[in-house]
C-alpha positions as CSV (number, residue, x, y, z in Angstrom):
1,X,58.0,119.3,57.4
2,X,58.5,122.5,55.9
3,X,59.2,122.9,51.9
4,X,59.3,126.8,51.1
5,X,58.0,130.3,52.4
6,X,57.2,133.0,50.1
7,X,57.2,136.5,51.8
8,X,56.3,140.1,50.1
9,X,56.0,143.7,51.8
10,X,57.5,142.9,54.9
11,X,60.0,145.0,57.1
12,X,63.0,145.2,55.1
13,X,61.3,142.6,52.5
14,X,60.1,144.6,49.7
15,X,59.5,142.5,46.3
16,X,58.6,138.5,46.5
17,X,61.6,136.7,48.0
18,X,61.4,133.0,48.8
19,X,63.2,130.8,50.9
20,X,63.0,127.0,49.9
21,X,64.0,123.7,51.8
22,X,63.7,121.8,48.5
23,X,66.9,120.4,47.8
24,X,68.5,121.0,44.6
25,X,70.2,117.7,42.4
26,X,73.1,118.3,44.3
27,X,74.3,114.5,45.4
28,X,76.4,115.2,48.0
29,X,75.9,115.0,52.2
30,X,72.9,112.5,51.6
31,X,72.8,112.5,55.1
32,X,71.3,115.8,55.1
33,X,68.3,115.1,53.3
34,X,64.8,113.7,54.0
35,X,63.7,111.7,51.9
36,X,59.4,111.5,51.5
37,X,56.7,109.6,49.5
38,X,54.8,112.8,49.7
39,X,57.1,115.0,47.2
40,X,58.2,113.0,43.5
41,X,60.2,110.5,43.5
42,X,63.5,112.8,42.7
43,X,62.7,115.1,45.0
44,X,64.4,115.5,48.5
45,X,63.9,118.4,51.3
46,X,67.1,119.7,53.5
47,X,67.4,118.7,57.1
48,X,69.0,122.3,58.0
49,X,69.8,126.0,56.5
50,X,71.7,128.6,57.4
51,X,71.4,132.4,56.6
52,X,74.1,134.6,56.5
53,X,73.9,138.2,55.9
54,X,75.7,141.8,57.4
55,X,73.7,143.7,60.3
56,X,70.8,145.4,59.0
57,X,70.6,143.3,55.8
58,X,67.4,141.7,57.3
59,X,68.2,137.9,57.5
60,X,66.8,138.4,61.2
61,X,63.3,139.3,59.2
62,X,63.7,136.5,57.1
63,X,62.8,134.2,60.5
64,X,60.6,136.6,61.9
65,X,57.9,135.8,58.9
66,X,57.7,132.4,60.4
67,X,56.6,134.3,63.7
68,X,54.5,136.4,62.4
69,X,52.8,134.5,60.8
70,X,52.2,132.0,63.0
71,X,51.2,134.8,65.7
72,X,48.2,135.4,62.7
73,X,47.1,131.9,62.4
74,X,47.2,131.2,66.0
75,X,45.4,134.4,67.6
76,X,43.4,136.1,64.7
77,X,40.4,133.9,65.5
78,X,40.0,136.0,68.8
79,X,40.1,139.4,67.3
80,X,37.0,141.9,67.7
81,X,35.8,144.1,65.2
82,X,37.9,147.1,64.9
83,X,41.2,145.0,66.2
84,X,44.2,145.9,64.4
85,X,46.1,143.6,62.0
86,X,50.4,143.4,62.7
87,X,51.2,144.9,59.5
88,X,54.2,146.0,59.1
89,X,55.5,147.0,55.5
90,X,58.4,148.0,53.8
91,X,58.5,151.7,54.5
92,X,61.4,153.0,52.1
93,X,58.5,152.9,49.3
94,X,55.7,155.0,50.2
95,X,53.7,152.9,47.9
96,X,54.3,150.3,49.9
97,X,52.5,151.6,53.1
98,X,49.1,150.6,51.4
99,X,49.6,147.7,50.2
100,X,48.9,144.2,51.9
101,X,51.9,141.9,53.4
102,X,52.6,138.7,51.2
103,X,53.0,135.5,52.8
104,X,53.1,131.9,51.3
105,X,54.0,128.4,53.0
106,X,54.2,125.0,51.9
107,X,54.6,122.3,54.5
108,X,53.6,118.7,54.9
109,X,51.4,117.6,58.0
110,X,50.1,114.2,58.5
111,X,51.5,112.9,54.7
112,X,49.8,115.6,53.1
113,X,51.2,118.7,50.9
114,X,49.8,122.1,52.2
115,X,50.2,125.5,50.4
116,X,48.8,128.1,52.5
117,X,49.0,131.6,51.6
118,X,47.3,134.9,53.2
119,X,47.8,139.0,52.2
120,X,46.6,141.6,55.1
121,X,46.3,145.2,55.4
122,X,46.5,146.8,59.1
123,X,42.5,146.7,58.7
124,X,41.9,143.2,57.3
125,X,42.8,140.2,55.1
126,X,42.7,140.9,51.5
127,X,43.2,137.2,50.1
128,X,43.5,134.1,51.5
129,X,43.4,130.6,50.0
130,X,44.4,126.6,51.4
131,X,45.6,124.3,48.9
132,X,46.3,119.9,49.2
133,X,47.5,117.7,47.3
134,X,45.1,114.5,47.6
135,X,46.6,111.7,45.7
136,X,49.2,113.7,44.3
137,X,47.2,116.7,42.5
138,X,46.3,120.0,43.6
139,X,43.0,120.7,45.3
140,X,41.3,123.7,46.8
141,X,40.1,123.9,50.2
142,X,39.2,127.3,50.4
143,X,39.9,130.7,48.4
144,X,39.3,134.0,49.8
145,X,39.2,137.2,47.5
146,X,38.3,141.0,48.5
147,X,38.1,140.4,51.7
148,X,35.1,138.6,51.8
149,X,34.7,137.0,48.4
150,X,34.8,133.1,48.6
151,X,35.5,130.1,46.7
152,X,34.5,126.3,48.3
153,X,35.1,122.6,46.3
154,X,34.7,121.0,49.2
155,X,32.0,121.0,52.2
156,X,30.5,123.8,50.6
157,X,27.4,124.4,52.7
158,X,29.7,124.1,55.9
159,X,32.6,126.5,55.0
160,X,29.9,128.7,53.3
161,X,28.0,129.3,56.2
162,X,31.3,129.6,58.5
163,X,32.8,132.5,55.7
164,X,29.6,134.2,56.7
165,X,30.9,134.6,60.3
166,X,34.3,135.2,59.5
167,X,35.3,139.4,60.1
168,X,37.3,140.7,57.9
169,X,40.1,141.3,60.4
170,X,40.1,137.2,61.3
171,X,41.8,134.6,59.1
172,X,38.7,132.2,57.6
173,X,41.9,130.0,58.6
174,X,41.6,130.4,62.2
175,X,37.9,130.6,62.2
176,X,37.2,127.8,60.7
177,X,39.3,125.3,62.5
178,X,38.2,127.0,66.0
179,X,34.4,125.9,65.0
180,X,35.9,122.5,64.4
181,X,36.1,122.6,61.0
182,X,38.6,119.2,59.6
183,X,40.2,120.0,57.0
184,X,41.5,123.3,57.9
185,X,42.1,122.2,61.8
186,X,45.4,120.2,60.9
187,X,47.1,123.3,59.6
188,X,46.8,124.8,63.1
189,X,48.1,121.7,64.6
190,X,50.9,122.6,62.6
191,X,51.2,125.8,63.1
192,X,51.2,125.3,67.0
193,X,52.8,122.4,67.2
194,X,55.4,121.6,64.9
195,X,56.5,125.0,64.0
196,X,58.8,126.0,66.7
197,X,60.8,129.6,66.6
198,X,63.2,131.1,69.4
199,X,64.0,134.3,69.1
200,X,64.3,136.7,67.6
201,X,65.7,137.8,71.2
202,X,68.7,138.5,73.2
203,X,68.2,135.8,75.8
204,X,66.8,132.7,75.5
205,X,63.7,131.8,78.0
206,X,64.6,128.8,79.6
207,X,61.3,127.7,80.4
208,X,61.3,125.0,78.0
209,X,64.5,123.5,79.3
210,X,63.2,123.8,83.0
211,X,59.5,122.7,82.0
212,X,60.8,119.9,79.9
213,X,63.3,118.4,83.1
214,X,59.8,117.4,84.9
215,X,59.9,114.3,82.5
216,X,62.7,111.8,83.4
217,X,63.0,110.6,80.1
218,X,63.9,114.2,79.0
219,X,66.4,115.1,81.7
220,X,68.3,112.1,80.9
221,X,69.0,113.5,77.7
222,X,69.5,117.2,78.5
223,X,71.9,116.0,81.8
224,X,73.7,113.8,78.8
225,X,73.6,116.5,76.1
226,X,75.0,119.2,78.6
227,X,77.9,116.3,79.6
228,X,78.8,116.0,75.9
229,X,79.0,119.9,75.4
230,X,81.2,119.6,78.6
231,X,79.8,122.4,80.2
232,X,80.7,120.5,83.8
233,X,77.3,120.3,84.6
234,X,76.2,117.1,86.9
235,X,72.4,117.7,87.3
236,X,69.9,120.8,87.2
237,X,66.9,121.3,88.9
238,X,64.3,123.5,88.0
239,X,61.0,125.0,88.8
240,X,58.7,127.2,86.9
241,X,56.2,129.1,88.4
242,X,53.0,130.5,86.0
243,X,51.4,133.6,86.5
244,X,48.7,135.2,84.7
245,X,49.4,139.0,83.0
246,X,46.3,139.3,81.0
247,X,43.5,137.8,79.2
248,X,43.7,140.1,76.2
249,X,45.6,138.7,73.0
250,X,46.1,142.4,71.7
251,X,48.1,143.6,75.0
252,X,51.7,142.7,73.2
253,X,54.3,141.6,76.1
254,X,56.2,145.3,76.1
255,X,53.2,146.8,77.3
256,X,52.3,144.3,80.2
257,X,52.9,144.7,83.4
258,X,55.6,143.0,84.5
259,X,56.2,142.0,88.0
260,X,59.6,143.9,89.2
261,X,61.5,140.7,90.7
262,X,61.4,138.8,88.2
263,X,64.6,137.2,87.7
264,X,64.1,134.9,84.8
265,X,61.1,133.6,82.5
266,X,59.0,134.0,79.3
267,X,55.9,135.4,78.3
268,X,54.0,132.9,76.6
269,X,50.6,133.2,75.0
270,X,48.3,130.5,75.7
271,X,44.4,130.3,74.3
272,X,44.7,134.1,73.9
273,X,46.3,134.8,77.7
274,X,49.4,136.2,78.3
275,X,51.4,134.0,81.0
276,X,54.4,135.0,83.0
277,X,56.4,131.7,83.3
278,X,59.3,132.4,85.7
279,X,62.3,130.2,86.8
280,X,64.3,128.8,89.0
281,X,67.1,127.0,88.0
282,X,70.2,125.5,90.4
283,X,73.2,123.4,88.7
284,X,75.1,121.2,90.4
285,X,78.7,120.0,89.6
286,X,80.9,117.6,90.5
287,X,84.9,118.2,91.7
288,X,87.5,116.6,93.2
289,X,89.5,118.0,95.9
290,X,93.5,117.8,96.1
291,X,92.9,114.9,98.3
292,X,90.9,112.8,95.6
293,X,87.2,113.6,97.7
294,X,84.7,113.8,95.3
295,X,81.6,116.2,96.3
296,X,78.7,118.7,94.6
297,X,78.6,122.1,93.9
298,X,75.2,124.4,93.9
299,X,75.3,127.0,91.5
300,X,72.5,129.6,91.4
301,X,71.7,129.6,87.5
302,X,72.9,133.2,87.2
303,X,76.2,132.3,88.6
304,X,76.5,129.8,85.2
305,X,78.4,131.6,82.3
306,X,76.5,133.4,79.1
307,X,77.7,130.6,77.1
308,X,76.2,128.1,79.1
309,X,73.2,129.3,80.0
310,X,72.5,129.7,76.2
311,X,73.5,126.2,75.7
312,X,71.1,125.0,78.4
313,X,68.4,127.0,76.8
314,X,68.3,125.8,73.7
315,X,68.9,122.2,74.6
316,X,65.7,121.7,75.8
317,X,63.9,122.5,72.4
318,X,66.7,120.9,70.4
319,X,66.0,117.4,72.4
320,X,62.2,117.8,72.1
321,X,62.0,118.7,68.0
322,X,64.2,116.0,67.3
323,X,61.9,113.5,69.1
324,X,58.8,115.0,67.8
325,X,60.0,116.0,64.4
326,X,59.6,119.3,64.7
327,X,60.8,122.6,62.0
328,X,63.0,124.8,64.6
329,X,64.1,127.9,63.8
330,X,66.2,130.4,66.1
331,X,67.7,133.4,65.5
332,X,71.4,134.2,65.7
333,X,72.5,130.6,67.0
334,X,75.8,131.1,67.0
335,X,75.9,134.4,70.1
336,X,77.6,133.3,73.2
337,X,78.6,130.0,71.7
338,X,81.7,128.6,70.9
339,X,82.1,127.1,67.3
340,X,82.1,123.5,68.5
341,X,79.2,123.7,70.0
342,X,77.5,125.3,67.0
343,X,78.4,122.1,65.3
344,X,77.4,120.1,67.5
345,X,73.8,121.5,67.8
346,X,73.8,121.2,63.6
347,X,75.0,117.8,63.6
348,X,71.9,116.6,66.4
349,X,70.0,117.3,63.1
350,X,71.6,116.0,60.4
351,X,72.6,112.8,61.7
352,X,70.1,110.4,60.5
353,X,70.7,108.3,64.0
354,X,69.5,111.2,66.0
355,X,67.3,112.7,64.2
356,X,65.4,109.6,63.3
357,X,61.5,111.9,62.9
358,X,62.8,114.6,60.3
359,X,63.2,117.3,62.4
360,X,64.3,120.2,60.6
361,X,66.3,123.3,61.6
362,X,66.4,127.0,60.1
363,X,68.9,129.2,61.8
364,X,70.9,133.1,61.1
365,X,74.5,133.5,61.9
366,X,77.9,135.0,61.5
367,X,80.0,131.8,62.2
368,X,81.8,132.0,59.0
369,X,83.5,128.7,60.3
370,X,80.3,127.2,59.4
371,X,80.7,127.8,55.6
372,X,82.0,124.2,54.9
373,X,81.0,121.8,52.2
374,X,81.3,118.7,54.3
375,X,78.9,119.9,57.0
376,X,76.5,122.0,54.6
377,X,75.8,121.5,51.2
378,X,75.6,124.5,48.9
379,X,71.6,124.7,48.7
380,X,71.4,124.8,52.3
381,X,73.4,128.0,52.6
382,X,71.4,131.1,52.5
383,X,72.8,135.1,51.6
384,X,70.8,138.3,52.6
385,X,71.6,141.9,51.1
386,X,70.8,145.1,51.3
387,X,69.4,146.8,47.9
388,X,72.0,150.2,48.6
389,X,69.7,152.2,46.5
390,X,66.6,151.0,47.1
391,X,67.3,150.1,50.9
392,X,65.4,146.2,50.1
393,X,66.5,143.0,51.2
394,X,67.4,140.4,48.3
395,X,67.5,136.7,49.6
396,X,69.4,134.0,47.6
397,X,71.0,130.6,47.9
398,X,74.9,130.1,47.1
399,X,73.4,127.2,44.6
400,X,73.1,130.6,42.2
401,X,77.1,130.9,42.3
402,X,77.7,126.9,41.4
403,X,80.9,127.1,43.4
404,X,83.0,123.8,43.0
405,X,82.7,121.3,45.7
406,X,86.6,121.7,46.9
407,X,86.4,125.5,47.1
408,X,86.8,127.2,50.3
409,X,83.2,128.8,50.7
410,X,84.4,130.5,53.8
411,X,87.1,132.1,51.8
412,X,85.2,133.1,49.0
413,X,82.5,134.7,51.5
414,X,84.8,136.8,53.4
415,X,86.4,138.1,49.9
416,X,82.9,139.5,49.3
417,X,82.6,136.8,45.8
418,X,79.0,135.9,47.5
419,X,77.9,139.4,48.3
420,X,76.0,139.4,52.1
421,X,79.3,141.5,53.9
422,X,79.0,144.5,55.0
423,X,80.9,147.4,53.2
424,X,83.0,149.2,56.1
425,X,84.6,151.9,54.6
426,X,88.5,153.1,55.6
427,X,87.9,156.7,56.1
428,X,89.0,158.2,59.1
429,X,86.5,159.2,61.3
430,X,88.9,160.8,63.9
């Protein structure tokens, strides 16, 4: 489960902003909390957020920390000497250019409290430390300083002589748990396999979906998710085909070479190989003629509409994070998808029956129909704006406005009370 990420010196992310699933003392929607013996006793975490914010005001960077940072944890423990680090700072400050990306995150695995927190230049990591909370108070794993100053409590001689073979452009993170090291290889477990993130992207992959049919269990409950979206669709079948594009973790997807008939699939990186994992999806639905005959349809999975073939991509990870309890977070949920259905994928989360392993769910939009105090309470709603002088994003929760419980969020948003709209000025421009 996730409780907060801190984030500092990052694309449009300037000074410390922090985005928290903590929930506040706020008594309403109970069904939208998660309730956990690990946190005190009056303590609760959210089962969703939402971030709304005006193009450009970087709410789409907000989500792409999460990726980045798990792209860190989860490759850095192959780079050579002399690899190159994905910094990418705010660049409106020149002072800024220098100066190491921020990240912090704080997230339970196993029924234990983790604060992990790491700051990297292009060249290496400048600090790094892993903090748990054994029997409720805090205790160091490891603390990294300079680069390659270190600080062990625990399993001294083993983590000491591991720091000694750690570069300075690997994560003692990912090092350690690669040479099997305990207490740090849970936090990868995490990383890869509870932290889930689609997108930032345009399209969906629908590998997921398609890999994810294979299991009878789980096409039972796409076929019946897709039949309560009433998208028409009878049954799906699916085939992925994997090919290898290189065995090099620092050639980035845009720089492979892709095979020209690709039609659909996803570049995945697997034990630091770049896959090509392409698709082949048919549909088949059911209609009856003017004469009562009831018979199938084949439809090649290009012929299915935008709107569906987003719905049928994201179904796939929707069904498996709730099952495995999962933190998903996408990008732009609501593009090419009709307002019900946005509610419908929300409430999958929140409703304590079907979401009986705490999934959680972190998602941008510009549904303004979504502002509504009976689906979201007010700390789950989340603003980004654009500094106009400075050019940084400021994040910020709609608890900071206390709005009363019966006013009309959506209203109040669109009226510019909550800031996060874009300006769009009446001057002619013809």
């Amino acid at each position: 489960m996730l409780i907060e990420m801190s984030i500092e010196n990052f694309l449009s992310i300037k000074k410390k902003a922090c985005f928290s699933l903590l929930a506040s003392s706020d008594v309403s929607n109970p069904n939208n909390l998660i309730k956990t013996e690990i946190l005190k006793k009056d303590e609760s975490l959210l089962k969703c957020a939402v971030v709304y914010g005006a193009n450009a005001s970087g709410k789409s960077n907000i989500l792409k920390a999460f990726d980045l940072l798990k792209y860190l944890v989860i490759t850095s423990g192959k780079n050579m000497p002399g690899d190159k680090l994905p910094h990418e700072p705010f660049k409106l400050d020149p002072n800024c250019l220098l100066e190491p990306t921020k990240f912090e995150i704080v997230f339970i695995q196993k029924n234990m409290e983790y604060v992990y927190g790491v700051a990297f230049t292009k060249e290496k990591i400048i600090d790094e430390y892993l903090y748990y909370y054994p029997k409720g108070r805090k205790a160091t794993i490891f603390e990294r300083k300079n680069t390659n100053q270190y600080k062990f409590t625990v399993d001294k001689k083993i983590q000491n002589d591991i720091s000694k073979r750690t570069s300075e452009n690997v994560l003692y993170l990912s090092n350690s748990a690669q040479q099997s090291y305990s207490k740090t290889r849970e936090i990868i477990v995490w990383f890869k396999e509870v932290l889930k993130i689609i997108g930032p992207t345009e399209r969906i992959p629908e590998n997921i979906t398609a890999k994810l049919l294979r299991d009878d269990k789980y096409k039972i409950l796409i076929l019946k998710a897709l039949s309560v979206a009433d998208l028409g669709i009878d049954d799906v079948k699916a085939s992925v085909e994997k090919t290898l594009l290189s065995e090099s973790i620092q050639s980035f997807p845009k720089e492979l070479n892709i095979p020209k008939d690709t039609k659909l699939g996803a570049i995945t990186l697997e034990d630091g190989k770049w896959y090509l994992e392409n698709v082949d999806i048919k549909t088949s639905h059911k209609v009856v003629d003017e004469n009562g005959n009831q018979f199938n349809v084949t439809f090649d999975y290009e012929d299915e509409s935008d709107g569906t073939r987003k719905m049928f991509s994201l179904i796939g990870p929707w069904i498996d994070s709730l099952i495995k309890g999962e933190v998903l977070i996408v990008d732009e949920l609501d593009t090419k998808l009709h307002h019900f259905l946005n509610v419908f994928l929300i409430e999958l989360f929140q409703d304590p029956v079907q979401n009986k392993s705490n999934a959680q769910l972190v998602f941008s939009t510009h549904n303004t129909n979504l502002l509504d105090q009976e689906l979201f309470r007010r700390d789950q709603i989340w603003f980004t704006e654009k500094n106009p002088n400075l050019g940084n994003t400021e994040l910020y929760s709609l608890v900071e406005f206390s709005p009363r419980k019966d006013k009309n969020i959506q209203k109040g948003y669109l009226a510019g009370r909550y800031g996060a709209v874009p300006f769009v000025s009446r001057e002619k421009i013809l």
